[in-house]
N, C-alpha and C positions, 0 to 999 in steps of 0.2 A: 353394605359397602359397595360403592361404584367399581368396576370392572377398569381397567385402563386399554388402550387399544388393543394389546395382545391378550386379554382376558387372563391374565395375571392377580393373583390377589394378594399375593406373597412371594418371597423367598427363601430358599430353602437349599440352606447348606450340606453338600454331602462331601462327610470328612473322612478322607484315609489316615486314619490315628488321631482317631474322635476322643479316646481316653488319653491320651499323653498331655504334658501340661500346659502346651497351647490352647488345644482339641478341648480340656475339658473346661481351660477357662473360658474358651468360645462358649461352651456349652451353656457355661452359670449367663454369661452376658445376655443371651439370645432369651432365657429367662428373667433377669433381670430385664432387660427392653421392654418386654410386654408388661409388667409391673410398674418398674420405675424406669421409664424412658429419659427423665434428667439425668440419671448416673453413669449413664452411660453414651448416650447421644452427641454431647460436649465435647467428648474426647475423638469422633468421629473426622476425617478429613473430608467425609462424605456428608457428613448433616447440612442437610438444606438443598444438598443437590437434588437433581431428577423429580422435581413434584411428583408428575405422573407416571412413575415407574410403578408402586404403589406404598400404602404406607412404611414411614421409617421404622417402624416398631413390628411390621407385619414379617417377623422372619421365625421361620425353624432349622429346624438341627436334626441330622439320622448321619449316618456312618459305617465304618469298618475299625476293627484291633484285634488284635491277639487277645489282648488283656477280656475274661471274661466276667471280671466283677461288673457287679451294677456303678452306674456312671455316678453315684453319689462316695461311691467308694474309692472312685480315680480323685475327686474333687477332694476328697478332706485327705487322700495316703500324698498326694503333692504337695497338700501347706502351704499354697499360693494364696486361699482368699480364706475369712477370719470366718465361719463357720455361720456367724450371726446374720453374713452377707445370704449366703446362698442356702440355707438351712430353712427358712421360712417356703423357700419353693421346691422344697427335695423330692415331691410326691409328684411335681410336675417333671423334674430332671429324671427320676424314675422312668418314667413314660418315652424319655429317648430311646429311637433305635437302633442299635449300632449292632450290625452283622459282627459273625467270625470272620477274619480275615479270610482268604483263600489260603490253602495250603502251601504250602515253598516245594511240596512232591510231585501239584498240581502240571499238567502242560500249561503250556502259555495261554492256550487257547481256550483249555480249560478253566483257565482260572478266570478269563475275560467274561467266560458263559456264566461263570457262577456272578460273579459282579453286576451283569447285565441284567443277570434275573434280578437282582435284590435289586436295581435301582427300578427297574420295572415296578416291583413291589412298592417301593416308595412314593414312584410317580403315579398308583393308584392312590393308598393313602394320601396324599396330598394333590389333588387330582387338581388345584388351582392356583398351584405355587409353580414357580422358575426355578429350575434345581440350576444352584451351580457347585462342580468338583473342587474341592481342595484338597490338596496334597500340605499332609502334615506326618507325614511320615519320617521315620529318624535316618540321621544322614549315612547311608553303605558306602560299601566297600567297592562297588563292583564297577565291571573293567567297561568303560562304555564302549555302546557297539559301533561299528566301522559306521561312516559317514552313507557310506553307499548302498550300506544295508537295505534290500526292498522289505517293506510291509510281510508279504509271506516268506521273507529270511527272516524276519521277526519273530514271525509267529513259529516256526518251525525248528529254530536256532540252530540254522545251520548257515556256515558262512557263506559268500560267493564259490566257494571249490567244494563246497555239498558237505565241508563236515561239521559235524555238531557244534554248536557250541557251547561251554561247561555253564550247566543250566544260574548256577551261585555267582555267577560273573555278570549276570542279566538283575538289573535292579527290578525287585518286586513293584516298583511305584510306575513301571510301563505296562500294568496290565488295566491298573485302576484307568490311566489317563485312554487308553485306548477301547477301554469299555464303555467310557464317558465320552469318547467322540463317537462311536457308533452309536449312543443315545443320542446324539446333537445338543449335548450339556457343553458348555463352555469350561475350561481348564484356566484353574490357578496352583502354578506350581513353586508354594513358600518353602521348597528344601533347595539344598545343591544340587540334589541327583538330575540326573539330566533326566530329561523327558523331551526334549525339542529334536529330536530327531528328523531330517528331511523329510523322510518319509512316514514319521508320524503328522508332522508341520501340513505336508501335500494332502493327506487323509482327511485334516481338521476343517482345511480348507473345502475340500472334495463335501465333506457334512455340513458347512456353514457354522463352523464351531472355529469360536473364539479359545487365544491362548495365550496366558500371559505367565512371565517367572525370567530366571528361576534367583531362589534364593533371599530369603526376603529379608529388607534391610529395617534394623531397628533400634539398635541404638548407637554402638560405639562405631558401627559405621555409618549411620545418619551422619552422624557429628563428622567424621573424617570431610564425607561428601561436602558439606555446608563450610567446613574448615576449610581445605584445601582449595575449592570455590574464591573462597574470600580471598587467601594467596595467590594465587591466581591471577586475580582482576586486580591487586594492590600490587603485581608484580614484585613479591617477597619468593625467592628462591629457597624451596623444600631441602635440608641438605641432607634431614635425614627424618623419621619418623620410626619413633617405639612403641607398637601396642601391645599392651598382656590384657589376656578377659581370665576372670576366675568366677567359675559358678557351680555352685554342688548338686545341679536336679541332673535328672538324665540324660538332658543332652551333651551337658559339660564330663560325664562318668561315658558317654557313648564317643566322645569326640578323642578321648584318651586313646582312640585305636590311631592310629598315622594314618594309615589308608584311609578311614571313616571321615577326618578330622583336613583330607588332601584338597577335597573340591571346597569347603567354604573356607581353608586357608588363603588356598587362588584367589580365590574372587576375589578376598579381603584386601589382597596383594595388589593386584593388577589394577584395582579400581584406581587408586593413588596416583600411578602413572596415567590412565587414561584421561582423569583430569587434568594434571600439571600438563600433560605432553611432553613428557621427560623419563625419563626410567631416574626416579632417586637413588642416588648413590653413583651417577655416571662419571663421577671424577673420580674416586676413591677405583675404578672397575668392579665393584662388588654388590649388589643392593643393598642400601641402607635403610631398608623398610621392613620393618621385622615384624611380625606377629606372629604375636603368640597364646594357644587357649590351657587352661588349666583347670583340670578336676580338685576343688575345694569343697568337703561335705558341708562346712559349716554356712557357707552361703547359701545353701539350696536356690531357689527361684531368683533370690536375691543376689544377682552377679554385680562384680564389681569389675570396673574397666581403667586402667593407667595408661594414657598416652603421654610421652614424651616426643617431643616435634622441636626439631633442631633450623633453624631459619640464618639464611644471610640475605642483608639490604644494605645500603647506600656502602659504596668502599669496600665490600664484602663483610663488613664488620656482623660478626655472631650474634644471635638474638634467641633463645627459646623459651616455649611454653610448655604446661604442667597444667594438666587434663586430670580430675578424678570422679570418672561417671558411677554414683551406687546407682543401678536400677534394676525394674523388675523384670526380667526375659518375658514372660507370657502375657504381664499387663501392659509392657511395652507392642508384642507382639499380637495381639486378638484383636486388637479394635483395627489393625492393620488387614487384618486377614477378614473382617466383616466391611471395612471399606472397599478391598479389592472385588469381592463378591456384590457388589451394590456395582462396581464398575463397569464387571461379566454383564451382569446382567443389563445395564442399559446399552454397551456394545454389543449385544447382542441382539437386544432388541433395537438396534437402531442398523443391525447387517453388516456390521464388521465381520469376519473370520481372518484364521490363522492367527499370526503371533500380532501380539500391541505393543508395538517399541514404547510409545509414548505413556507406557505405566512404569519407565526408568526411575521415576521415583521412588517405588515400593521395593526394589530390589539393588541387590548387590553386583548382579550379573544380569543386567535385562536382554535379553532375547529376541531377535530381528532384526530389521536393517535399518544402520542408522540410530541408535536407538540416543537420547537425550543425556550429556555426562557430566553437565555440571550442572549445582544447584537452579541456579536460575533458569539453565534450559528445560530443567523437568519443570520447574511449576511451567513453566511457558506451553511446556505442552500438556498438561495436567489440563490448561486454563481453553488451548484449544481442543482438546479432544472432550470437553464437556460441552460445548459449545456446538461441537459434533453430534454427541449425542442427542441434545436437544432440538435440532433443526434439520433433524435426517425424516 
């Protein structure tokens, strides 16, 4: 196998909550690819892109979790894929590596050295792959940090007035991302929790490390985005918008917390208006844009989404629509999460760092300046920043 410029021969996904039921449907896919690269390829927004990045099929999988079972064990206890799928390759899914998490007792800095080492470890074993970081980690509670925070107030958690601060208020998912920029791995951050901190944003930059999030969009707000797009441009007045999500896997049981369930309400919230250019519900003075998530066991992976969308056109006269999306959370979600890592990596390799507004399309809340807010401006810029890549 030919070398591409950067002497790259692969990819190689390094995931924070490699067994959760994203993490492990990433995992069956990236085995599947190399097996049956039709089953998977097709559904890619990436397939065909980057020739020379190196093959579409040439990727791996290693990681971090709590969870200590073997990764054949996360794959069949979620119930996401039919057993007959992923079962023929379980001796190779076996062979994943997926560290302990760092400890929650750990210091900050501690926990970045331990992360550092394992990724070191990895980028020995795969001594000709391009690691890049995902973040699939489930969505906390914690209180984000002051804007102004420096990098060693970071690390040492203590405010600008020198006092501590309470270590369970610091999301765990800032040590992964800050161990992966002192590796000069490029960051994709698919949860709510923040990680775009200035001063982590200036550090990434400072390593030549790419970073794109947060919050990654997949289905019922796909559709809002592409909905409300078309309103929009047809000049149909939004008067009001109902969504409820019901799903019974973990994240839908994990979101059941208020605090947990606060930052990807937002984003769900605020996206609606960033498109219209309207805050909905500004006559009534109340917002009429509601969302709502709900823990259903019987749905497990299989979430289902209700949007009601209330519309006025010509005379103000009433008009709405009745939305009922059944889809899959993590089959909707993985091949998202292996496009954006196909993305890292050729902005990476073409010298981008910091944040990529222009990956608005994969998320709910995209990160930077300026960043693309209606449908057609993200493919617009989807359409140049590959064009970028290619001719840097």
């Amino acid at each position: 196998m030919s070398l591409n410029p950067n002497g790259y021969k692969s990819l190689l996904l390094l995931v924070a909550g490699a067994k959760g039921a994203i993490g492990s449907t990433l995992a069956a896919a990236v085995s599947m690819l190399k097996h049956h690269p039709e089953s998977v390829l097709p559904y890619l927004t990436t397939a065909g892109k980057f020739p020379s990045l190196f093959p579409q099929q040439a990727v791996d999988f290693a990681g971090w979790d709590v969870d200590n079972h073997p990764m054949a064990t996360a794959i069949s206890r979620h119930g996401i894929l039919p057993n007959a799928l992923w079962e023929p390759f379980q001796d190779e899914i076996a062979r994943v590596k997926v560290f302990s998490s760092p400890g929650a007792d750990l210091s900050r800095a501690a926990q970045v050295q331990q992360i550092i080492l394992n990724i070191q470890s990895l980028k020995s074993g795969f001594p000709d792959a391009l690691p890049v970081f995902i973040n699939l980690l489930p969505a906390c509670a914690s209180e984000p940090l002051h804007a102004t925070y420096t990098l060693s107030q970071i690390y040492a958690h203590k405010d600008s007035s020198g006092q501590e601060i309470f270590w369970p208020d610091i999301s765990p998912d800032l040590s992964y991302a800050l161990a992966a920029i002192a590796c000069q791995i490029p960051v994709v951050n698919f949860t709510p929790n923040l990680l775009e901190y200035p001063a982590v944003v200036q550090e990434a930059v400072k390593n030549g490390v790419c970073m794109a999030g947060c919050d990654g969009k997949t289905g019922q707000t796909y559709f809002k985005v592409v909905l409300a797009s078309a309103f929009k441009a047809r000049n149909l007045q939004v008067d009001g918008w109902y969504s409820l999500n019901i799903l019974g896997n973990a994240d839908g049981k994990n979101l059941m917390d208020p605090e947990k369930a606060a930052g990807k309400l937002a984003n769900k919230t605020h996206l609606l208006d960033d498109i219209l250019g309207y805050p909905v519900g500004q006559k009534y003075g109340t917002p009429s844009h509601k969302v709502h998530i709900d823990y259903y066991p019987p749905r497990g992976d299989a979430k289902e989404a209700w949007d009601v969308i209330d519309l006025v056109g010509l005379f103000d006269l009433p008009m709405s629509i009745r939305i009922n999306l059944q889809g899959r959370d993590s089959i909707l979600a993985a091949p998202l999460v292996l496009d954006l890592a196909r993305w890292m990596a050729a902005l990476s390799r073409s010298g981008r760092k910091g944040l990529i507004p222009e990956l608005g399309f994969y998320f709910k809340k995209p990160m930077g300046d300026c960043p693309p807010i209606t449908f057609q401006e993200q493919l617009n810029c989807l359409q140049s920043l590959e064009y970028e890549c290619l001719h840097l």
